[in-house]
C-alpha angles and dihedrals in degrees: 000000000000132000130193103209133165124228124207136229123283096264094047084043093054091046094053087049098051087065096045080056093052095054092044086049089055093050093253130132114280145164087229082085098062105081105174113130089246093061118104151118114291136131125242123245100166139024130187145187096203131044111273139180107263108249116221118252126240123205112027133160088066129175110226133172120231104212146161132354121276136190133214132187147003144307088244102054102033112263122257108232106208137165115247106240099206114249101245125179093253101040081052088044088052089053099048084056111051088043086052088057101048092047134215087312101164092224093066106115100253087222096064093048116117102269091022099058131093101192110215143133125254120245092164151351130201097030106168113240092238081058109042097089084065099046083052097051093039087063106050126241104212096049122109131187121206103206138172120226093220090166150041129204140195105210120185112195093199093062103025093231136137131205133188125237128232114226111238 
């Protein structure tokens, strides 16, 4: 299960993460507790079911902005806490394209697909519904980031591995 994902520059990075340290602080789900050294902030551009060969990327560095709170999911599930990466011309443009590359394969998760897709960072899953107002007021609303994707990654989930991309 693969994932091209692209990974922001160390100030961006250590911003992401300050929020991943605040909900840990307040005993909430965060990613901050997954501290494997694969583990950072990124945001997802693709999403399979299958292996594939990783695509080069075009268009990096980016600039991005990190913005506002979302929430994904449901009560019953746990919700997924998330920070909203405004949808610029060029991030959208980068995400045609690799799509384009990799082609109408059916394993491609529908909800990466160009017109489908919010691009945004994880801060947590699973957040239970009688906590999720906290989890709101603890990432604050008003704060922006203005990040750079410097990176892009290839991350496969069956064998734990990450590989970087070349730009192309």
């Amino acid at each position: 299960m693969p994932s091209i994902e692209l990974a922001f520059d160390d100030a961006a990075d250590a911003a992401v993460r300050e929020d991943w340290e605040a909900l840990q602080e307040a005993g909430l789900p965060s990613q901050a507790r997954h501290t494997g050294a694969s583990n950072r902030p990124h945001v997802t551009l693709l999403y399979a079911n299958e292996p594939l060969d990783p695509p080069t990327i075009t268009g990096l560095p980016m600039r991005l902005t990190i913005a506002s709170p979302l929430v994904f999911g449901s009560a019953k599930r746990g919700f997924l806490l998330a920070r909203l990466v405004r949808p610029s011309e060029e991030l959208l443009r980068v995400h045609r394209l690799l799509h384009e590359r990799v082609g109408d394969r059916p394993d491609i998760d529908p909800l990466t697909r160009p017109g489908a897709w919010t691009p945004h960072v994880t801060l947590a899953r699973r957040i239970p519904a009688d906590e999720l107002g906290r989890a709101l007021s603890i990432v604050s609303p008003g704060r922006s980031v203005d990040a750079i994707a410097v990176a892009a990654r290839h991350w496969d989930l069956a064998t734990r591995t990450v590989t970087p991309l070349a730009p192309g």
